[in-house]
N, C-alpha and C positions, 0 to 999 in steps of 0.2 A: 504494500500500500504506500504510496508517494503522498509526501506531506502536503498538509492544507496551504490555501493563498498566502496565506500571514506568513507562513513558516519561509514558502518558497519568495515574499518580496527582499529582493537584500538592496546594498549598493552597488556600484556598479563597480567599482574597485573591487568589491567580495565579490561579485559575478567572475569578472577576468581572471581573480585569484586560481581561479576552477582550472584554467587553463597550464597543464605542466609540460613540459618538455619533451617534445617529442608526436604533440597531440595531432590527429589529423582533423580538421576545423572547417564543417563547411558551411560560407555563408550564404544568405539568400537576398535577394533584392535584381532591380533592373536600373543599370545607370544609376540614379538617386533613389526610385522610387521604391519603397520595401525593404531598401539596406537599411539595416541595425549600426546608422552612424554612432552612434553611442557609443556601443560596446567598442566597434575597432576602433577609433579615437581613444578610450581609453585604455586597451591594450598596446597602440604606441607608444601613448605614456607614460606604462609601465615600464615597456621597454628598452625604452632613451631614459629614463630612471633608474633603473637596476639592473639593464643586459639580460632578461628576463621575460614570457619565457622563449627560448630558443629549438633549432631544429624543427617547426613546427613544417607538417601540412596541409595545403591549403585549398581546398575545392569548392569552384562554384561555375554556376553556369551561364548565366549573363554575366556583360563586362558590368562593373559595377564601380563608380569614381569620377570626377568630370576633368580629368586630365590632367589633374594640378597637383589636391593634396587630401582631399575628400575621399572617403570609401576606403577600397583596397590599396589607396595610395598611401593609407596608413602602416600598412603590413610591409610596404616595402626596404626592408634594410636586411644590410647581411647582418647574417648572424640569426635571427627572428624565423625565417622561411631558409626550409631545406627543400620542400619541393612544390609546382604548383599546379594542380589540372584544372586548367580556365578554358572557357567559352569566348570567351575575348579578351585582349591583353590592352586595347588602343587607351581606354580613357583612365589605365593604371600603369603609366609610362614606366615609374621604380621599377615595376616587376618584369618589365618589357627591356629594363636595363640591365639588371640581374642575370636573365636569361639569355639574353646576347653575350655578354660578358662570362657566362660560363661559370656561374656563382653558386647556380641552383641547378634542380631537376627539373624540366619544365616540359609541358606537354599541351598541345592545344589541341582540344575536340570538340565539334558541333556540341552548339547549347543543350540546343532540344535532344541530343545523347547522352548528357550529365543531367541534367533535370528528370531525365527518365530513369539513369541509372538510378538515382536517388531511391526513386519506388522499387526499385528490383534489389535494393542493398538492405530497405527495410524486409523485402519478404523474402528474404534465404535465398534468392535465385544468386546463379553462378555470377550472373552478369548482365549486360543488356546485348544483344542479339539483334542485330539492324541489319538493312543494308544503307545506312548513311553514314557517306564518307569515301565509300566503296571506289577505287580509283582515283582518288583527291592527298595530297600527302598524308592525311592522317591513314589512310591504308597500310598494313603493314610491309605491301610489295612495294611502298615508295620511301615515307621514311615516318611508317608507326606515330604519324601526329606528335614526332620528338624534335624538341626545338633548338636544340645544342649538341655536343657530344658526350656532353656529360651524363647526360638522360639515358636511364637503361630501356634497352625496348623489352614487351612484352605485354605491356597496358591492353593493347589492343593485339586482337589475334583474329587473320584471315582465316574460316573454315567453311566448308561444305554441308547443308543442307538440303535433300532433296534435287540433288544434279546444282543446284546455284549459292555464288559465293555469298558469304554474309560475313560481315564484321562483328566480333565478341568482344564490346568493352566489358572488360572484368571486373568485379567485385572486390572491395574491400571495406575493414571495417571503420565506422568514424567515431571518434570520439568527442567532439564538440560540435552542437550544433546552434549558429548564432540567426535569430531570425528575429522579425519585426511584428507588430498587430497595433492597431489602434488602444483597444482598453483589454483588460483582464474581468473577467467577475470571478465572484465569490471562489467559484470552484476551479478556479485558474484558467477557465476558458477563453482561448483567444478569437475576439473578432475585430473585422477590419474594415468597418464601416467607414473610414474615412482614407485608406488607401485608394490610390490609384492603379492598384494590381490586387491578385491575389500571390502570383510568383508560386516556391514551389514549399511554402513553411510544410506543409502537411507531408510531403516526404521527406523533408531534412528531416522535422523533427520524429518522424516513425524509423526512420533508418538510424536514428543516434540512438531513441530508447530501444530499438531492435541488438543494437550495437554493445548494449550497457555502456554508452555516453550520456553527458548530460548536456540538456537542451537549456540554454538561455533566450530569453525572449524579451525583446524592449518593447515598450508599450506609454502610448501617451499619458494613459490615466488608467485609473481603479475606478470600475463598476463595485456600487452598492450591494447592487441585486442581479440575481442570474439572468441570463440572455436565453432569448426562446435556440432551441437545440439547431433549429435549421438555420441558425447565424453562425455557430461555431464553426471556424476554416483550423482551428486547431484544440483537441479537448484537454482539458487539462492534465488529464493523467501521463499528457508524454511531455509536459514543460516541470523542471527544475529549478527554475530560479527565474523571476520574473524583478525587472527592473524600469523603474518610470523615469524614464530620459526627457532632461532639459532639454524646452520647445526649440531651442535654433541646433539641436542634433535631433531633431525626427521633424522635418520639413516634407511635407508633399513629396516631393521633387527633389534634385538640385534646380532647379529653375523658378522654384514656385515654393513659395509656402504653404499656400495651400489654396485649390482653384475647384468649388463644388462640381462645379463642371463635369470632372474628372470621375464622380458617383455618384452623376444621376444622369435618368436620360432625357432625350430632349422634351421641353413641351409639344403638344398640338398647334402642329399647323409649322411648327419651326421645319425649316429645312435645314439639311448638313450643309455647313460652308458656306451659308449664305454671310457673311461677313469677311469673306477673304477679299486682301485686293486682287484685282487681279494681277500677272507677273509680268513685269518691264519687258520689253522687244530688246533681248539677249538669248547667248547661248542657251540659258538653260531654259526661257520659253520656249526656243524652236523644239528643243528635245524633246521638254514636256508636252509638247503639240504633238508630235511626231509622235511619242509612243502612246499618246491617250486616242490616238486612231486603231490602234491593237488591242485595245482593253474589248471582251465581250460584254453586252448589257447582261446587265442583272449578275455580273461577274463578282466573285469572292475572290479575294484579292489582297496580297499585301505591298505596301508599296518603304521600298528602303528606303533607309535617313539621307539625307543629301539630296544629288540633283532627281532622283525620283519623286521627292517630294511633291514638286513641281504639277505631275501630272493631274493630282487632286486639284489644284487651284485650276487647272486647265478643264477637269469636267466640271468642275463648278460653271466656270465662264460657260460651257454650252450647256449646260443645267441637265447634267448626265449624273451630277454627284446621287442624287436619288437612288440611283437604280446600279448604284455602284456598294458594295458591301465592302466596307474596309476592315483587316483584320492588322493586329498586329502580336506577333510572337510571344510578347510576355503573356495575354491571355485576350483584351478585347477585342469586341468584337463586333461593327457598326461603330455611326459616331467620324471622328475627325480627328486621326491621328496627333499626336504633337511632335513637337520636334525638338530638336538644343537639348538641351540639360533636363526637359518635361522627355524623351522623346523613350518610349513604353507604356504610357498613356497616352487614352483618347478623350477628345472633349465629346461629353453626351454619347455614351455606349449605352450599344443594347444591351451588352452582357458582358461579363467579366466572365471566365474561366479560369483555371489553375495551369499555369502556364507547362507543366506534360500534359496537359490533354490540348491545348492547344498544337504541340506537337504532334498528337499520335493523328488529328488532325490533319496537319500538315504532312506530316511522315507518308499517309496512304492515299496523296494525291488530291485531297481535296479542294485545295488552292486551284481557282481557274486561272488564275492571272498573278504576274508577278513579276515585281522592276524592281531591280537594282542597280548600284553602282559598278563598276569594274575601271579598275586602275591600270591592268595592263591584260591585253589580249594576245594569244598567239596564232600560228598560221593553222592548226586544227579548229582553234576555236574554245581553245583554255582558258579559263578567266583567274586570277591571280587579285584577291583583295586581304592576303594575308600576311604577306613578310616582302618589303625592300631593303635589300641590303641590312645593316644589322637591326635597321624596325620594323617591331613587331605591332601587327596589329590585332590580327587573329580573326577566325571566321565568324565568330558568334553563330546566331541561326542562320546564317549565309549559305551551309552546305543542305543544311535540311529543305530550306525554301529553293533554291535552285535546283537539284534534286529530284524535284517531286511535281512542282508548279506544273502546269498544263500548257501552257503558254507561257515565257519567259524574256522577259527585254531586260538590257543592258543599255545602260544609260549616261553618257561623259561625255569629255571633251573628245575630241581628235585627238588632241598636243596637250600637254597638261606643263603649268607655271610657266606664264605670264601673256595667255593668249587670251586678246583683244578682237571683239569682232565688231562689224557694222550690218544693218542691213538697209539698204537704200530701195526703195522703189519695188519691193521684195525680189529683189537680188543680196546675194549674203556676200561681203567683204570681208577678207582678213586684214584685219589693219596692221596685228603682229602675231606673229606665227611662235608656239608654246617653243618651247625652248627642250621638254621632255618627249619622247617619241613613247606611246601608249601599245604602240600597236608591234608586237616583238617577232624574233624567228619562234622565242622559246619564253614562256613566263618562268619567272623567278621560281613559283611556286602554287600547283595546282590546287588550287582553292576552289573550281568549277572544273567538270570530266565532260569535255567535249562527247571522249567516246562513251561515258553513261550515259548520256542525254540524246544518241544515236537511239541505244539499246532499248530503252525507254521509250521512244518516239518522242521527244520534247521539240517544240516549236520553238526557236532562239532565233532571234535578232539584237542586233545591235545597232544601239542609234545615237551618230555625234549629231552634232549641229552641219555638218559637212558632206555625211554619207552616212548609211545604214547598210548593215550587213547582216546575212541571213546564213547560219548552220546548217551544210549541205553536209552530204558523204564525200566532198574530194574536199573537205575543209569549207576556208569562208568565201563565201562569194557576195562581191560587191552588188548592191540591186539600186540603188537610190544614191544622185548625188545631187548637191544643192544649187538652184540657178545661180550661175557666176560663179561657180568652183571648176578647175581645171582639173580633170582627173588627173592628168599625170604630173603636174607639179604642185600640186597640192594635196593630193591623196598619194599616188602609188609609189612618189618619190620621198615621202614621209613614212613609209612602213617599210621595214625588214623583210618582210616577204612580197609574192605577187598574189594577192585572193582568186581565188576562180570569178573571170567574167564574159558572163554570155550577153546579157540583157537588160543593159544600165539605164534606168528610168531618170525624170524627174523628181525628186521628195516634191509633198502636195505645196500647192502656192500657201493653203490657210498658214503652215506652218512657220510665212514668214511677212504675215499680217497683224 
């Protein structure tokens, strides 16, 4: 029998104390929203205070930090972390330092694969059992999702089921589990009625008490009186120690203190995005134009942070946002994605879910549509948005959602750092040509399987503000290029390869209206 509320509230100095040497520690949240800044803040402090504790493991599956010193930017020093299996490394640069530098063990694997493991680490299973990832570096035929040489492989294991390959991320045990909720009641019940996510508490915290770990839990405030049962996202008999964290370390967001928005849905009669501006006549409105002509109505849909942003303010403008389902990884689902430091939350969702089921979602194809970025492509048609040179950024749900989507656009510059465009008369001008070539013989590092996305039958395009390019079987071939662009000193003299071309169109005039 696990002790009553009283027993389990402490401070949050006594909560970290929990924490010994050697511990494997996995936290929860997305970007800002559902991290337990509390707790890791004061576990640096312990740390930079006493050297204290040390060797630790660190597991989680959204990037979680807003790129400076917040979240898991706290954890980052040697000494503290021995090894880390992250979903994304971008917006916790320390640990992205560490890990280049050869300091640590490090490993990076789709989100939606660690948030899942999570549930399979609570229920005895050996491991998690996917095919994502399957041909992308974290496969163990390229290089086992290890990020140095430090890192010993074996985490992940290529094996055969039924004539086809599958990837077995394996099981281990965790012994701290740090996770966030609104308030506690009586019976130590966690609900999160003013989260922006639900995230993945309810597996951390079954896999740490499956574990014989203890679960820490920060939480705004203390409930009086018990909460009706279908609010609880975590019961209390799997929390250990519950801590009420000072309001400016349990903010909304990193972006927001706190925006109701975020959980509730919309009134009658509101439309999604009816208050966006709409987007300046630039690069990334042609894009956004360009690929919101690929989106299907009535499409479910996710759309990545950065220039895919873009396409939402683009169906708003032709009032398609309606009939557009926006989903985003951490769990919602409808509503109006956010972006920056909010960007895991949606403004006015229909639903919240727990971010593995939003996966297993995702996982079996259920995404009709899906845009992201990509930093460097190659001449198969490999997308690369995870390691340049020694940074790290890491896939996050990037491999899960590329993957699996039904339809999938790729969405950037041509030339990336310092490229300038015009558009006159809707003819598109380069005023300065980027200074970085995007478009390679060979990407750094396979973050997107050209050749899964054959096997699969996935529909991929790729679209700059310049040209657009479509996933064939001899590789890419060019189909669209922009009025006033010169294919061959402007495109084919700019790429490392030659793409297949049979049938070079126009891109649509709207695109540069």
């Amino acid at each position: 029998m696990r002790n009553s509320r009283a027993e389990k509230l402490c401070s949050v100095s006594e909560a970290i104390d929990l924490i010994k040497d050697g511990d494997t520690v996995a936290s929860g949240g997305f970007v800002g929203a559902g991290h337990p800044e509390a707790l890791t803040a004061e576990l640096e402090r312990k740390f930079l205070k006493t050297g204290l504790p040390r060797d630790l493991t660190v597991v989680y599956a959204a990037g979680q930090g807003d790129g400076k010193n917040r979240g898991l930017n706290h954890i980052a020093h040697e000494g503290m972390i021995k090894r880390v299996v992250g979903g994304h490394w971008a917006l916790a640069p320390g640990l992205g330092k560490l890990a280049s530098a050869g300091l640590i063990e490090a490993y990076n694997f789709p989100q939606g694969v660690i948030c899942q493991l999570f549930r399979d680490i609570a229920a005895g299973r050996p491991g998690c059992i996917t095919h994502i990832g399957l041909d992308t570096f974290i496969d163990p035929i390229v290089a086992g999702g290890r990020l140095n040489d430090k890192t010993p492989p074996g985490l992940v294991e290529r094996i055969e089921l039924g004539g086809k390959p599958w990837l077995w991320y394996k099981s281990f045990p965790i012994n701290i589990g740090l996770i966030r909720a609104t308030a506690a009641d009586p019976l130590g019940n966690l609900v999160m009625d003013e989260e922006a996510l639900v995230g993945d508490v309810l597996p951390i915290a079954q896999a740490v008490y499956n574990c014989g770990g203890t679960v820490i839990a920060q939480v705004k405030r203390i409930l009086d009186e018990p909460v009706q049962p279908q609010r609880v996202r975590v019961p209390g008999i799997l929390v250990d120690r519950i801590v009420v964290a000072d309001p400016h370390e349990h903010d909304q967001t990193y972006g927001e203190a706190y925006n109701e928005g975020y959980c509730h849905p919309r009134i009658s009669g509101q439309h999604v995005g009816e208050s966006l501006e709409p987007l300046p006549m630039d690069e990334r409105r042609i894009i956004a134009s360009r690929a919101c002509d690929e989106v299907p109505e009535n499409a479910v849909a996710n759309l990545g942070i950065g220039m895919p942003e873009g396409i939402a303010r683009i169906a708003a403008e032709r009032r398609l946002l309606d009939r557009l389902i926006l989903t985003v990884e951490s769990g919602p689902i409808g509503g109006m994605p956010a972006g920056g430091l909010s960007f895991g939350a949606s403004l006015h969702p229909d639903a919240i879910i727990d971010q593995p089921s939003q996966f297993d979602f995702y996982d079996g194809r259920g995404l009709d549509f899906a845009a992201l970025g990509a930093a460097q492509i190659d001449a198969q048609g490999n997308v690369n948005v995870s390691k340049f040179g020694p940074r790290l950024a890491g896939v996050g749900g990037f491999v899960n959602i590329t993957q699996t989507a039904k339809r999938l656009v790729y969405c950037g510059t041509f030339t990336a750092s310092g490229l300038v465009i015009a558009v006159e008369n809707g003819i598109l001008r380069i005023v300065k040509e980027g200074t970085v070539r995007k478009f390679l013989q060979q990407v750094e590092q396979i973050s997107f399987s050209a050749h899964r996305a054959r096997i699969v039958g996935q529909d991929v395009l790729y679209i700059t503000e310049r040209a657009v390019f479509k996933l064939t079987d001899r590789g890419l071939e060019l189909i669209e290029v922009a009025p006033g662009i010169d294919i061959q000193r402007q495109v084919l003299d700019l790429m490392d390869f030659l793409p297949v071309i049979t049938n070079v169109k126009l891109m649509p005039k709207h695109c540069f209206k």
